[in-house]
C-alpha positions in Angstrom: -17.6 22.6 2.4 -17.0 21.3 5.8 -16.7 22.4 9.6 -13.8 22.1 11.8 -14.0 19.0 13.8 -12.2 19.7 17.2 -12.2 17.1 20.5 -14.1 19.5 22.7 -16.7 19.4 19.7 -16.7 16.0 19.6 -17.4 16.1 23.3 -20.0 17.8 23.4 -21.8 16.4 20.3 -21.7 12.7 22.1 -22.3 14.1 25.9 -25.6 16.0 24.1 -26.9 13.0 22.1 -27.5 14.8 19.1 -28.3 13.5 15.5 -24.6 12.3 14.1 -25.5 12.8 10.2 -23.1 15.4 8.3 -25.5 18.1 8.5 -23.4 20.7 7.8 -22.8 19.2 4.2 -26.6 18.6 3.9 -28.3 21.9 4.4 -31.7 21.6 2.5 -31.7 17.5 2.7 -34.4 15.5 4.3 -32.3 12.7 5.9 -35.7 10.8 6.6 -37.6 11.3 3.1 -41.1 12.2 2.2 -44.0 10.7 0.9 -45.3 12.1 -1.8 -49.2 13.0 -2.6 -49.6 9.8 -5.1 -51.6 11.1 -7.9 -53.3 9.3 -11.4 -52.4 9.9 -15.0 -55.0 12.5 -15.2 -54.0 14.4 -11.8 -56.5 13.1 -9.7 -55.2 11.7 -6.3 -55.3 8.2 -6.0 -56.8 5.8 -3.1 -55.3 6.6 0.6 -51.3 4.5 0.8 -51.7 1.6 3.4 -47.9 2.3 4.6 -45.6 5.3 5.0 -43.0 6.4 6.9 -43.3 6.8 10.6 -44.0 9.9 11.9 -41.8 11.0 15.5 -39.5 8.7 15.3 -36.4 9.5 16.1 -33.3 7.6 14.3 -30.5 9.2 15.7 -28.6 8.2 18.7 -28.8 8.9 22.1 -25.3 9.5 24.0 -23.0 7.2 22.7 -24.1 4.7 21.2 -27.4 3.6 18.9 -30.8 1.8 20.2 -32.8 -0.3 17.7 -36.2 -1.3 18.0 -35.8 -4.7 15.9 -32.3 -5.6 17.0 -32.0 -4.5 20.9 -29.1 -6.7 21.5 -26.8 -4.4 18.8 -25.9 -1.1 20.8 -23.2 -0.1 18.0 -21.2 3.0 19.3 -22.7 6.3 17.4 -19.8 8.0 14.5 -19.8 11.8 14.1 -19.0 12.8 10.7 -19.1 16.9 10.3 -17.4 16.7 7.1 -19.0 15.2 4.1 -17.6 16.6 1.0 -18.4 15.8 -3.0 -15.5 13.9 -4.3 -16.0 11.0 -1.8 -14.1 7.5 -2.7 -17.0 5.1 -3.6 -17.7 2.2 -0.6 -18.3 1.8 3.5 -16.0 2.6 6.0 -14.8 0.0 8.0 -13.5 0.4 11.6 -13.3 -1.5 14.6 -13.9 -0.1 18.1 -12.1 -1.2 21.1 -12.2 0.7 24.3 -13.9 3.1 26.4 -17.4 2.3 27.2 -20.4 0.6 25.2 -20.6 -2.3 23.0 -17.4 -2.7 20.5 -16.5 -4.7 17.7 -16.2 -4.4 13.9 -18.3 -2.2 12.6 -19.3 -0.6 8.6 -21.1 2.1 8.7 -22.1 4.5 5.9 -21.2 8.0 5.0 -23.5 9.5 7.0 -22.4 8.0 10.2 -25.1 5.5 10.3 -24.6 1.7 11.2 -24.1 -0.9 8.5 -23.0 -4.2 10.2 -22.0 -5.1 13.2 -20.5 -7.6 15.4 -20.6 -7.0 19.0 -18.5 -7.7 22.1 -15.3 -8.4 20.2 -12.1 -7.3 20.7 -10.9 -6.9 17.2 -8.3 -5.2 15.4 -7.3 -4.4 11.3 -10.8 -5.2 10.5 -11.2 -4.4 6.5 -11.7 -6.4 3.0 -9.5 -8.7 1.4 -10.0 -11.4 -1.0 -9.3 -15.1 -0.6 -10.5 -18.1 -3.2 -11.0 -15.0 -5.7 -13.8 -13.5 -3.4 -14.2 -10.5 -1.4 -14.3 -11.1 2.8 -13.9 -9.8 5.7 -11.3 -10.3 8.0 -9.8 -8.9 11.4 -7.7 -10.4 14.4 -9.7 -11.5 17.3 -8.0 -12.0 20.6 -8.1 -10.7 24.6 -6.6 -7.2 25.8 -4.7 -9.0 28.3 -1.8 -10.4 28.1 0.5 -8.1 26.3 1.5 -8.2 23.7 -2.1 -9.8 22.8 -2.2 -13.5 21.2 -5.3 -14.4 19.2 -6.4 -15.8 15.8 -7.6 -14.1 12.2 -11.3 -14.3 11.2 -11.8 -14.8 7.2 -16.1 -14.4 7.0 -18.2 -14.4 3.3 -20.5 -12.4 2.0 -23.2 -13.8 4.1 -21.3 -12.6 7.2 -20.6 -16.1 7.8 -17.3 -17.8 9.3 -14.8 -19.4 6.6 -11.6 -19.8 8.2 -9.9 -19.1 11.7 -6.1 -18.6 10.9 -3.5 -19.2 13.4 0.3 -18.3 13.4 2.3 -21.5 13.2 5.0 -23.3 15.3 3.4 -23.0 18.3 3.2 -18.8 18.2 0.5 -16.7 19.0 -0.8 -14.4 16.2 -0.7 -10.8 17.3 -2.8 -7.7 16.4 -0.8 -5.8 14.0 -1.3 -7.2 10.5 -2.9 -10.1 8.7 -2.9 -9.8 4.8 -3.9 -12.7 2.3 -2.1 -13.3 -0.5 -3.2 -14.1 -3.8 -1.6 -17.3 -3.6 -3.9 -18.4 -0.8 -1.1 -17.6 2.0 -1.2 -15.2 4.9 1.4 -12.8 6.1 1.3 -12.5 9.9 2.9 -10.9 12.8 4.3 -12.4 15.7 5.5 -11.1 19.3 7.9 -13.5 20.7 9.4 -12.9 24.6 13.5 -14.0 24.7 15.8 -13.8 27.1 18.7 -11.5 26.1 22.1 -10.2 27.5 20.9 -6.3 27.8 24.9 -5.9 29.5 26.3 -4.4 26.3 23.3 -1.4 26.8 23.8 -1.2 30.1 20.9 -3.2 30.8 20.7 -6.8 32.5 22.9 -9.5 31.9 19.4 -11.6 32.1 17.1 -9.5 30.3 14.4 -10.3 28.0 13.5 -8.9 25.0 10.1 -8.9 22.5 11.3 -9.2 19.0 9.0 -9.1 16.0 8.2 -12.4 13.8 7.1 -12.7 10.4 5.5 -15.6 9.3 3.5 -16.9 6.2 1.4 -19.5 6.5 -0.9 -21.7 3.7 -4.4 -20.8 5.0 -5.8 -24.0 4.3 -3.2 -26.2 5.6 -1.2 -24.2 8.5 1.9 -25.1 7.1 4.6 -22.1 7.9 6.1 -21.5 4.5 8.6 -18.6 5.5 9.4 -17.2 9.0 11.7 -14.6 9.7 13.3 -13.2 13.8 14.2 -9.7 14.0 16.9 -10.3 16.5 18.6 -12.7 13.7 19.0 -9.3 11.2 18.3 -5.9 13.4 20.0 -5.4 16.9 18.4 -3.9 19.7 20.8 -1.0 20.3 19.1 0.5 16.7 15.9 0.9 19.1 14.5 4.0 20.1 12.4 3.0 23.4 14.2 1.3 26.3 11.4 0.8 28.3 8.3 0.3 26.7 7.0 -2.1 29.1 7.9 -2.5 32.7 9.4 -5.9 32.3 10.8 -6.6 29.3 12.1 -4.3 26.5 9.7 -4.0 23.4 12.9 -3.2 21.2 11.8 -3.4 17.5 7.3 -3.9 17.9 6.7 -4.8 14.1 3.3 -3.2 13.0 2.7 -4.0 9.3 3.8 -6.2 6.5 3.6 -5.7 2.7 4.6 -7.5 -0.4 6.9 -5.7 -2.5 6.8 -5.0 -6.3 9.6 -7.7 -6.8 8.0 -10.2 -4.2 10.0 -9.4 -1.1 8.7 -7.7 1.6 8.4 -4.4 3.6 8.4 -4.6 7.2 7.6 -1.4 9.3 8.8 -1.5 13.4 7.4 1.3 15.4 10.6 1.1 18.1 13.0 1.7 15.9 11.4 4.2 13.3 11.9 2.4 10.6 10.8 0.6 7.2 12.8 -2.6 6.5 12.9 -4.2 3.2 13.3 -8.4 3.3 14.7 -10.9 1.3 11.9 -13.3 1.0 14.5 -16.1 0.6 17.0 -15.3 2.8 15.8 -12.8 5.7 18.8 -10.4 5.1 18.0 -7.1 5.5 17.8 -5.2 1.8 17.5 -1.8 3.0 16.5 0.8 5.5 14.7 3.6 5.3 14.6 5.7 8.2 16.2 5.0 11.5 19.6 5.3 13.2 20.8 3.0 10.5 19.0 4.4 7.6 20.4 3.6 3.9 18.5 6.3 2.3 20.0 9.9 2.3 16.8 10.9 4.0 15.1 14.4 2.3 13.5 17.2 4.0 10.0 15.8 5.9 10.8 12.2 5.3 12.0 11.1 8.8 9.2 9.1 10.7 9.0 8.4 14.8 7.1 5.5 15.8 5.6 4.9 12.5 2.7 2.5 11.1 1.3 0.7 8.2 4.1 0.8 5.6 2.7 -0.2 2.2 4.3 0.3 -1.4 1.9 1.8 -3.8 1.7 0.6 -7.7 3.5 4.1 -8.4 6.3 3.0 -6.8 5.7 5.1 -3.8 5.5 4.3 -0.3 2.3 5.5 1.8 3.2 5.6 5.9 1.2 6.5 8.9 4.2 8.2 10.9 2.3 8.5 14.5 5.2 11.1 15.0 4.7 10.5 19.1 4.9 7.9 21.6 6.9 10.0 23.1 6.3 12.8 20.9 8.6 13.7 18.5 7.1 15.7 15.6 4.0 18.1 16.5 1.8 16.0 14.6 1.0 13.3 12.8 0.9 12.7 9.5 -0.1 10.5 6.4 3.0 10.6 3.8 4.0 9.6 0.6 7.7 8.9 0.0 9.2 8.8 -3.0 12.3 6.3 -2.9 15.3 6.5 -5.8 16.7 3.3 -5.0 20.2 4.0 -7.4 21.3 7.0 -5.6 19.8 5.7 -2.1 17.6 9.1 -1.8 14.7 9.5 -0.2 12.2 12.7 -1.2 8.5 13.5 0.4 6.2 13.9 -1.8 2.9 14.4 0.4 1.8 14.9 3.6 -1.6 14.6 5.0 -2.7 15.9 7.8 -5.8 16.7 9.9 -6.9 20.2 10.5 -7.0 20.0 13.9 -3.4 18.6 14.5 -4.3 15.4 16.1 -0.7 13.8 17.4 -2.0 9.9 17.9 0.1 7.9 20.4 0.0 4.7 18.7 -1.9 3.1 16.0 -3.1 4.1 12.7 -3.0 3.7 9.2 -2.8 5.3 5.7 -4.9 4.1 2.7 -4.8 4.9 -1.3 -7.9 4.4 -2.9 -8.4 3.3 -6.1 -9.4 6.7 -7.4 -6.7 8.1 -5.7 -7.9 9.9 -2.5 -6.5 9.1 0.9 -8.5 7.1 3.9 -6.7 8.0 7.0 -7.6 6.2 10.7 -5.7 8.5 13.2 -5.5 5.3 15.8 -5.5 6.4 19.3 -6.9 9.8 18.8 -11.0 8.6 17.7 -11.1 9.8 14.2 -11.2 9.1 10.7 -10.8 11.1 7.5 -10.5 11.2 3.8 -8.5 13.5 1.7 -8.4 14.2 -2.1 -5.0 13.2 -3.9 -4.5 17.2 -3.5 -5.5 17.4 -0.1 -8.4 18.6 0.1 -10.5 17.3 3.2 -13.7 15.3 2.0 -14.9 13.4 4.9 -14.3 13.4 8.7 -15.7 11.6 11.8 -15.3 10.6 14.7 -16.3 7.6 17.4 -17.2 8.4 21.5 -14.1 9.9 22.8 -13.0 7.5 25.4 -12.9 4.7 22.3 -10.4 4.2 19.3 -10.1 1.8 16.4 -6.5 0.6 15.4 -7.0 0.8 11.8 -10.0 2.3 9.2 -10.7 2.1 6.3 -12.9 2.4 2.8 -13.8 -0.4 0.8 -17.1 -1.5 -1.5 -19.2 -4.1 -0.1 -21.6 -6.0 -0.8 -23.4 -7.8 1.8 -26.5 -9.9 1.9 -26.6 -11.6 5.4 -27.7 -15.4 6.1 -30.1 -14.6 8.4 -33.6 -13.0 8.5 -34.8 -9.5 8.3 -35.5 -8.2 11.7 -39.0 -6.6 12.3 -40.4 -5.2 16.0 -44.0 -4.0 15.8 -46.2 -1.5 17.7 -50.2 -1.4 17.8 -50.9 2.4 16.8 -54.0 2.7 17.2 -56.8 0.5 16.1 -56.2 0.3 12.6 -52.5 1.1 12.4 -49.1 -0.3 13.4 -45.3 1.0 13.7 -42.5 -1.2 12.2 -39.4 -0.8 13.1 -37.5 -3.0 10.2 -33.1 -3.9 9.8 -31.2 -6.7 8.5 -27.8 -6.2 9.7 -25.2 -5.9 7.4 -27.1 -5.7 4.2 -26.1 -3.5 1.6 -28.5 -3.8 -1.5 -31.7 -3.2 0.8 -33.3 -0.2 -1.5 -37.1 -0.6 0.0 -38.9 -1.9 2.5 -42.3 -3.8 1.8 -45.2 -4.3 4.5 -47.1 -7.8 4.2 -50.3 -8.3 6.4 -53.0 -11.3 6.4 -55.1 -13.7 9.1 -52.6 -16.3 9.0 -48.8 -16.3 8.4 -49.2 -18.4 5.0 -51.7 -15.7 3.8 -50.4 -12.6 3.4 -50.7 -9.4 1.2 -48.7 -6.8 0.4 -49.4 -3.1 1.5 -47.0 -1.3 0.4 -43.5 0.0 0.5 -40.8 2.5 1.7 -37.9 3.8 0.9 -34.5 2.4 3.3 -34.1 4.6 5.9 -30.4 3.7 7.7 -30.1 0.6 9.6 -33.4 0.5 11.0 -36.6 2.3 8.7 -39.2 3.1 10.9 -43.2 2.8 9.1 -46.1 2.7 10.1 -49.2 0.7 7.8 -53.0 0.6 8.1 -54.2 -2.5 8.5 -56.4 -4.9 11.4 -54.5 -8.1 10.3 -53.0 -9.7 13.1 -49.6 -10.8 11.3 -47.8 -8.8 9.8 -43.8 -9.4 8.3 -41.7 -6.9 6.5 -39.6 -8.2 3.1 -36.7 -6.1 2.1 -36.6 -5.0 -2.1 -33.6 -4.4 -3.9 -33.1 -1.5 -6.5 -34.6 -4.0 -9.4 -37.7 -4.8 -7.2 -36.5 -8.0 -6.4 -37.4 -9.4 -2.7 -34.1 -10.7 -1.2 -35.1 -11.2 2.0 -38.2 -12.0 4.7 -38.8 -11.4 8.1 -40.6 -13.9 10.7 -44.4 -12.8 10.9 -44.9 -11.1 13.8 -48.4 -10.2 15.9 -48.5 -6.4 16.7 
């Protein structure tokens, strides 16, 4: 069903500009639709259709990144997908470019590669779905690359793509990039990087040294308050570290990366430095278990030993998912997605599944491992610029990637729906006397199913023309008509106009 996806291909795809649909899983497909001859009842044809799709128009990329008509200020970098399999979980992929050149930001975009939403010129991390008040949003942590470790704040928006709530960590900490999950209990679970000075003697360090530990905090989104805050260097010490030198003035000892609420309300705490999962007493902060490590407390089976893991989550099976990087320095010679299976009387650990990609990608740093609800597996392979998704089985269903100089630290699938607070976008061309180009978006709307062409002598007099079928981000169509306004009002699948343009003079 698919092609193999290697870097040099990905090279060349983005050096070449060349469409970035999966048309290897699309052979016979017209990505741009036809119009069909309309005919009567009785077979005759019927009178000449006032709008249709434009004709040489291009709506793929070029190079890098994407260049719309209606919205020129968006340049959203282009995705690659060469895999695109039946089986697919249902929903956009969410990702959140951060590097390299071009415009970044968070970004959806559909399965075909093609833009959704975005949000440019942000430097944003873990940007996916969550629900807060009982509703579905969007949040990710905004901050600057510089300083490490990065300080910032969490972004909660609505539907409607507008702001809610800007969450901060409390006590006078900076929130850092690694994980921000809401609660349904209205709280937030954040990560913390907090620069000590520490007597490094004992390791043969300085007597003066400094150390980053990792903080845990939750804090009531509404209020601030800081209900529960726990210090690595209170529970884990820094000899169980596996990098001395992460960076060139202090030692990043135990770099926590994710945080997740347990089955019995305690949590799971993963630290890329040390290699291991820690379970935490909500109540106290004592350390419950390890799993992995130097000081693991699980018998650890064949396949279940992670290096500089990510994104420990426990699944309602009573699994636990990882991203384990395997690398940073390398360690294992790639990296993987796994499930662990974890007998907590007899302190065993067993590997269930690994994931992996096809072409052996070993990423660095970053990335992250998602179950979906029917069971496949979303993968974001952090510093190396892909993403992929994977039946329970393994089979490979969908791959991309994003320019090759750029990454995202974490991707992901989720359903969506989105109907923004601003207008439809419209740009116009006169085509020729009679006739004009449209080039029509409305950025992160997601039950756009047509778009209708409205024309008249005055912008509180117009008439419909006709309609086309959504075409991507930006449908290109072209209608007859002398008018000189003209606006374009997006139809859902029930026929119902949700949205209207400014009227515009060709």
């Amino acid at each position: 069903m698919g092609t193999r996806f290697t870097r040099r291909r990905l090279l060349g795809m983005m050096g070449a500009g060349v469409t970035y649909f999966a048309l290897a899983n699309a052979v016979g497909c017209d990505l741009r639709g036809r119009v069909r001859e309309a005919r009567t009842p009785e077979g005759g044809p019927l009178s000449t259709p006032k709008v249709w799709p434009a004709q040489n128009v291009s709506s793929a990329p070029l190079g890098r990144a994407w260049d719309f008509r209606s919205r020129p200020d968006l340049k959203p970098p282009a995705v690659a997908v060469t895999t695109r399999a039946r089986g697919r979980g249902p929903g956009h992929v969410f990702i959140a470019p951060k590097v390299g050149r071009g415009e970044h930001g968070p970004m959806i975009v559909d399965d075909m590669g093609r833009p959704v939403w975005f949000r440019e010129g942000l430097y944003a991390l873990n940007f996916k779905v969550q629900h807060y008040r009982g509703e579905p949003v969007l949040t990710w942590w905004e901050g600057k690359v510089r300083p490490r470790p990065s300080v910032g704040e969490y972004v909660i928006l609505d539907g409607s793509y507008r702001e809610v709530k800007r969450v901060k960590a409390g006590n006078g900490y900076g929130g850092n990039q690694h994980d921000f999950l809401i609660t349904p209990q209205g709280t937030a679970l954040l990560t913390v990087y907090n620069l000590v000075s520490w007597d490094l003697s004992y390791l043969g360090g300085p007597v003066a040294g400094r150390v980053i530990e990792g903080v845990a905090q939750e804090v009531d989104i509404e209020t601030g308050e800081v209900l529960f805050e726990w210090h690595s260097l209170d529970h884990i010490g820094v000899e169980e570290s596996s990098n001395k030198r992460y960076y060139s003035e202090q030692l990043d000892y135990f770099h926590i990366n994710s945080i997740d609420v347990d089955h019995d309300e305690n949590l799971l705490i993963s630290a890329r430095n040390t290699s291991a999962v820690y379970k935490i007493d909500r109540g106290s902060g004592e350390v419950l278990w390890r799993l992995g490590g130097e000081k693991s407390d699980f018998e650890m089976g064949e396949g279940t030993r992670t290096a500089y893991q990510h994104d420990a989550r426990r699944q309602e099976d009573g699994t636990i998912t990882i991203f384990d990087n395997g690398a940073g320095p390398q360690v294992h010679p790639e990296s993987r997605g796994i499930v662990v299976q974890l007998d907590e009387d007899n302190m065993r650990a067993t590997l269930v599944r690994a994931y992996t990609h096809p072409d052996k990608l070993v990423s660095t740093s970053q990335g992250n491992m998602q179950v979906l609800p029917n069971g496949n597996v979303f993968v974001g392979w952090g510093s190396e610029p892909f993403f992929s998704e994977f039946s329970h089985e393994g089979e490979l269903l969908i791959n991309a990637g994003i320019p090759p100089d750029d990454d995202s630290y974490r991707s992901f699938r989720f359903p969506w729906k989105g109907r923004p607070a601003e207008d439809p976008a419209v740009a116009v061309d006169r085509a020729s006397e009679n006739e004009v180009t449209l080039y029509a978006s409305w950025n992160g709307a997601t039950e756009v199913a047509s778009w209708e062409v409205l024309a008249g002598a005055h912008p509180d007099q117009l008439e419909p023309l006709g309609a086309v079928p959504r075409d991507g981000f930006e449908t290109d169509l072209t209608a007859r008509t002398t008018e000189p306004y003209v606006v374009v009002r997006a139809i859902d699948s029930s026929g119902r106009a949700i949205g209207t343009s400014r009227p515009v003079k060709p």
